[in-house]
N, C-alpha and C positions, 0 to 999 in steps of 0.2 A: 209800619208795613205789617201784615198778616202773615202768620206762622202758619206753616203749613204741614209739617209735619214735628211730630215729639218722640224722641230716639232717649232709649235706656239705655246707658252702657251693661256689656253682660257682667258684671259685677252687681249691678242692681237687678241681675235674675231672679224670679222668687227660687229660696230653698225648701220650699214644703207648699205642698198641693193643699188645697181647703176643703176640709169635709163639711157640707153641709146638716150631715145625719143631726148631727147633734143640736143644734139649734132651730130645727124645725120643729113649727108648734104638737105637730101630729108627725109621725114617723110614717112610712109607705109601707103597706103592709107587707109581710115575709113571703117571698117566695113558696110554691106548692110542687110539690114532684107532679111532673107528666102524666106519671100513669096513675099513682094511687091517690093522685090531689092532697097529701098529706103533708102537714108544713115540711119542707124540704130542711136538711142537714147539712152542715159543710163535707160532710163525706158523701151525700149526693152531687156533689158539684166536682171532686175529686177529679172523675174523670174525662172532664170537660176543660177545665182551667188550673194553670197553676196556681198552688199552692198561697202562696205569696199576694195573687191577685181577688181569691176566695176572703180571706183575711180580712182586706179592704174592701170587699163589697160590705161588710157588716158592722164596721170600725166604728165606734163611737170615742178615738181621739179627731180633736177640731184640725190640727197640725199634721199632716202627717208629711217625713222628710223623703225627698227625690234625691233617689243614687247618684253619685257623684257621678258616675257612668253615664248615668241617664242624662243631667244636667248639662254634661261635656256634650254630648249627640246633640242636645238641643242648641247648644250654641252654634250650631253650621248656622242657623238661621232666625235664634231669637235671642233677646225681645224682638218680637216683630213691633213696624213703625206704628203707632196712630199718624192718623192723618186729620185734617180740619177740610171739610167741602165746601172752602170759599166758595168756589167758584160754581158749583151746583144750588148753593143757598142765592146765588147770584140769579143763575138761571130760572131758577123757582121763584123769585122776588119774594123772598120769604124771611119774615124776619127772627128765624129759628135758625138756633147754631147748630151745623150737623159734624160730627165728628163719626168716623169708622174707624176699627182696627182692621189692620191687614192683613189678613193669612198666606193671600198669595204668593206670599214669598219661599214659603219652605221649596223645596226640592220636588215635591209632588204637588205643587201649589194649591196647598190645601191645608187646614186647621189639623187634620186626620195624622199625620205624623207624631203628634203630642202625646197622643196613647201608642199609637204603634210602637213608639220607641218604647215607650217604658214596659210594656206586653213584651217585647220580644226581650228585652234585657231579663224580665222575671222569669221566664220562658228559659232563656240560658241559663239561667242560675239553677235550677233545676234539673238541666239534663237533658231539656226536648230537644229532640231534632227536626222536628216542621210541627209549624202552623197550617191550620185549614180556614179559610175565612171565606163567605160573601160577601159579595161588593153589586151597589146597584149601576151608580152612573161610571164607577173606577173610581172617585178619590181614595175609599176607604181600602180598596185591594190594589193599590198604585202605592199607598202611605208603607201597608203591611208589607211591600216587596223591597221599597224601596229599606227599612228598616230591617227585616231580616236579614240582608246583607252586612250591615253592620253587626250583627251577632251571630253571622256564620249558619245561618236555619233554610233549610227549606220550607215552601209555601207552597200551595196550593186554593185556587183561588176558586168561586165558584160562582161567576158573570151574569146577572139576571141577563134571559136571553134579548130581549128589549133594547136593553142599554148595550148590549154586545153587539147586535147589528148597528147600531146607532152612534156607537163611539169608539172603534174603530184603534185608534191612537192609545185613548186609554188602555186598551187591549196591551198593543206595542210597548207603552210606557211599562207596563206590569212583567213582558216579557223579558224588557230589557233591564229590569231588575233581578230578574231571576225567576219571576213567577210561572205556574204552570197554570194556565186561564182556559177553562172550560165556558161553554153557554150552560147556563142553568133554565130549566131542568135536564139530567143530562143520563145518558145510560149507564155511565159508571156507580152510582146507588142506587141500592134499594129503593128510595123515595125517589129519588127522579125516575127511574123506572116506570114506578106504579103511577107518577103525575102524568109521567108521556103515553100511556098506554089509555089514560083515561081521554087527555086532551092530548093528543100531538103535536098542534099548532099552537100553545097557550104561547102568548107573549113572557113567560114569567111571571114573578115576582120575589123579595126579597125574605119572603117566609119560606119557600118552597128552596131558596138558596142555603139559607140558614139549616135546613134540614138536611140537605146532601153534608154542607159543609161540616155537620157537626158528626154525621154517621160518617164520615173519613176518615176526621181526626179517633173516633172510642172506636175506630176496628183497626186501627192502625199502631203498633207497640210505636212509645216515640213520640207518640204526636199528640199534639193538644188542640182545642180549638179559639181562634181571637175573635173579639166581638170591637164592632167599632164606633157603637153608639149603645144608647138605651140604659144598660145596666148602670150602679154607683159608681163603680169602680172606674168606669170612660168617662161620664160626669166630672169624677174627681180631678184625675190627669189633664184635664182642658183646662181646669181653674190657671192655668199658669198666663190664660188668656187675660182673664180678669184680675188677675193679680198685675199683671201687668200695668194694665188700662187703669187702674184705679191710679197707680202712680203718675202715670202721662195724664191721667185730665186731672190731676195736681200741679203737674206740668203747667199745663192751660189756664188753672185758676178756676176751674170749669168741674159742676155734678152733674150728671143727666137728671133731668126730668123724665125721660123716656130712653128707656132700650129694648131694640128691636133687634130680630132675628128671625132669619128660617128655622125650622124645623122638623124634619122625618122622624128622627130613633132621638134628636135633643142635643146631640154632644157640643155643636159648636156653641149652638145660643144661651144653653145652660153652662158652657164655660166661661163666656163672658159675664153672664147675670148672678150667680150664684153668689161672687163674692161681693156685688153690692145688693144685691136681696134679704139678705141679713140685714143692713141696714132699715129697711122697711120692716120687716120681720119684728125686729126689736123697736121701732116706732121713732127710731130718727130719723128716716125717711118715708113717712109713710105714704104721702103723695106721689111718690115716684110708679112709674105706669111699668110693667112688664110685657111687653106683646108677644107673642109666639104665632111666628106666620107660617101657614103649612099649605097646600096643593090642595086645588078644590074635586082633585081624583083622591086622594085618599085620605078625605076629611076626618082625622081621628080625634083630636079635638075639641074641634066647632061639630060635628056630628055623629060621633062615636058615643059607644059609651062606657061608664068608669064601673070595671066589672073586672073578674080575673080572666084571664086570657094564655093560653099559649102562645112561647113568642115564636113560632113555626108551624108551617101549614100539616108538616107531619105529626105533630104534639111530640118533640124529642127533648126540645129542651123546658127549663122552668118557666113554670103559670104564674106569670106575675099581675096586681093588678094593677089594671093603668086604663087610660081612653082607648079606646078598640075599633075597628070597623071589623074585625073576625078575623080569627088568624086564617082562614081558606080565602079571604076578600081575594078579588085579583084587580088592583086599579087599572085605569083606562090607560094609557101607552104615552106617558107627556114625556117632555124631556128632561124634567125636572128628576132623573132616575133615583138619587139621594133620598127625595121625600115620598118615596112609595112603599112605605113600610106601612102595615096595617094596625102597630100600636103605637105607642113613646114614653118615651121616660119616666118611671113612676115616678121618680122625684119632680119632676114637671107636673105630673099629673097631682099627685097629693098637692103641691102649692096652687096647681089650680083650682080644687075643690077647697082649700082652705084659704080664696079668693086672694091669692099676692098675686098671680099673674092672668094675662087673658088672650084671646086666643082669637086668627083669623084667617079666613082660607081666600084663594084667587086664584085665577083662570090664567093659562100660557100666554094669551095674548097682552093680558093688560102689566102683564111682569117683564115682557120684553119691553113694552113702553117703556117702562121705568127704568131697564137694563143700557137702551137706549139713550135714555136723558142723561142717562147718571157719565157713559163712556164718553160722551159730546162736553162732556163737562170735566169731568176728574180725570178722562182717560181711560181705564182699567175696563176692560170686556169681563164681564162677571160672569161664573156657572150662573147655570138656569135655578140649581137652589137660591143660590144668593142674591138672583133679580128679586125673588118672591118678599126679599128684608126691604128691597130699595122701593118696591112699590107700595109698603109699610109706613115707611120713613118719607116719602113723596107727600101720602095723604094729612099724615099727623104735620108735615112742615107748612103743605097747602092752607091745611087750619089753620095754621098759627098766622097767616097771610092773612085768614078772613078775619081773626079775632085780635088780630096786632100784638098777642101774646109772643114775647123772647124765648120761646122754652130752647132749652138743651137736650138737643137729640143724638143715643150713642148706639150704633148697629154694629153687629161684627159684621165684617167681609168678607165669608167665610173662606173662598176660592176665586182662583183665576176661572176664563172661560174658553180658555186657550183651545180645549180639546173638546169642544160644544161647538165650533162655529159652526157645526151644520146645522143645528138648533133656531141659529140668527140666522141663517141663510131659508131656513126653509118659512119665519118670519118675514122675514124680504120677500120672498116670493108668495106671501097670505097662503102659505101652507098648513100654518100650525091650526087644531083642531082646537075648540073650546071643549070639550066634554060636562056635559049635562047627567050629574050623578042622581040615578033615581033614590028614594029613600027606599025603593023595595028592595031594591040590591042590598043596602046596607041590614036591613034589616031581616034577611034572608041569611045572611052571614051570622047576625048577632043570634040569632037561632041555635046558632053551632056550639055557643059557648059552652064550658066546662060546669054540669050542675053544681057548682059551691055553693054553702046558704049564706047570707050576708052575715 
């Protein structure tokens, strides 16, 4: 009979997060200050992040160990399960083994908990008494509320307005953790201020949030600010994904050939892939495929380009370099609210330009297809991020259909879709919009960049 799912005991939890710095062929270039462009200091970041979590953005140990504290939080709800998509690989007639991991299980049903936690444990070790964060769709500002609780912090969250009219629940989930949830842009900062006074009606975005959120936390004694993707240090704290995974498809008997994921700011699909990337990296896998699937509204990858950037519309926080569509870009209004950030992970980004991984963007409609197949099938309603990995994972299985190739295919799953169903619903009713990104837009934005010389 077929296994369907592959369970760790928490005894078999990793005890140390995987740094990748150190074994990449080409390191991501250093961080630049905001205003003077000049390589930034760990005492430029001082007043932004704790202590503890500066440290590790720059860490050249391969190991580095997870607080017992932290470990104990993580066991409400991991290892999370792998699971095997008999019965999707069924539906596809495909003769490609598809394996996901599940994130949906945490408590915010979401991957985003895994740094939360440990941000806000470093955070109390410290002294802070609130966090400020953005969140676009809610996972990342649902994870951070639901997590502060557990270390006694307040929060303060700052809701692309977009995804605040539009999801509603998320909102509620974050309140009833404690959160204090604004629309961003908003009149409480100076930068939401000056963005409403320019546009009043903009829909948002996730750099314009990141800008309030971060002038909250540096005028506020106490308080710090969390980030919930993009930078090493979120990178790092997710590897407990992939450390995981590598164990369970030992379980199986089973190496991917291919691993797929969404991606906005990186954290979930770079937690999964990182710890078998190295592999490739070092040439015992070299065959192995990396895809990185992202929103055909804010193509930063497939159409961005790999230049330094501000990662906030207001230029507050560090100019790092990575793929861009311009830190002012304002994507089209999908519901994929997660992947509408305007850069991504430098550490994504250097392995793309130093070809380990590759990169593909898609449209609302044809990711709900896939969202679709995949629920008819495995069950699991997926966020509208994590349709964009299953519409990934459909075409490379579809191949293997054509080519009669076996490959082993492993995606994360990064969220439930529980608090998206208006998403599906407005699907149902051929409501969702496809948006047609011109290249003048993008390249109107990349106009904006910071003069650095290469």
């Amino acid at each position: 009979m077929t296994q369907y799912k592959y369970f760790l005991p928490e005894k078999d939890m990793p005890t140390h997060w995987y740094n990748i710095l150190p074994d990449m062929k080409t390191p991501p270039p250093p961080y630049r200050h905001p205003i003077t462009l000049e390589l930034m200091t760990p005492a430029d970041l001082a007043t932004v992040f704790p202590q503890a979590l500066i440290e590790q953005e720059s860490s050249q140990e391969r190991w580095i160990e997870i607080p017992d504290e932290v470990r104990d939080a993580l066991k409400m709800w991991r290892p999370s399960p792998l699971y095997r998509a008999a019965r999707w690989e069924k539906a596809l007639d495909t003769p490609a083994k598809i394996y996901y991991k599940w994130e949906g299980v945490s408590p915010p049903g979401s991957h985003k908990p895994n740094t939360a936690i440990a941000q806000c444990y470093y955070a109390k070790q410290e002294g802070v008494k609130g966090l400020a964060t953005e969140t676009g769709a809610g996972q990342w500002g649902s994870a951070l509320s639901f997590a502060t609780q557990l270390f006694g912090l307040e929060i303060k969250v700052f809701m692309v307005r977009i995804s605040y009219d539009q999801k509603p629940y998320r909102r509620i989930a974050m309140e009833t953790w404690g959160g204090n949830v604004v629309p961003s842009p908003s009149p409480e900062t100076n930068a939401g201020r000056a963005i409403l006074e320019a546009n009043p009606h903009t829909s948002g975005s996730l750099g314009m949030a990141i800008s309030e959120a971060i002038e909250y936390a540096v005028t506020r004694e106490g308080w710090k600010y969390a980030l919930g993707s993009v930078v090493n240090f979120v990178m790092l704290h997710q590897t407990v994904i992939g450390l995981e995974a590598r164990k369970q498809m030992e379980m199986a008997d089973a190496y991917p050939d291919i691993l797929i994921g969404c991606v906005g700011g990186g954290s979930n699909f770079a937690g999964l892939f990182l710890p078998f990337v190295k592999d490739k990296i070092s040439g015992a896998k070299s065959d192995m495929r990396v895809i990185n699937v992202e929103s055909t509204a804010c193509p930063s990858l497939t159409r961005g380009k790999y230049a330094y950037d501000w990662g906030d519309t207001a230029k507050t926080g560090p100019v790092a370099k990575m793929h861009t569509v311009g830190h002012d870009f304002v994507p089209a209004p999908v519901h994929a609210g997660g992947l509408r950030y305007h850069g991504m992970s430098p550490i994504i980004c250097r392995l793309m330009e130093d070809g380990y991984v590759e990169a593909r963007a898609y449209h609302q409609n044809e990711i709900f297809e896939a969202a679709h197949s995949f629920a008819r099938s495995e069950g699991f309603i997926v966020a509208p991020e994590t349709a964009h990995a299953l519409q990934a994972v459909r075409e490379e299985a579809l191949a293997c259909k054509e080519s009669g190739e076996e490959k082993t295919i492993l995606f994360n799953c990064s969220g439930h879709g529980h608090f998206d169903l208006a998403s599906y619903d407005a699907y149902h009713r051929q409501e969702l919009q496809d948006y047609d990104l011109e290249d003048e837009k993008i390249q109107q934005s990349l106009k904006r960049l910071p003069n650095i010389p290469v």
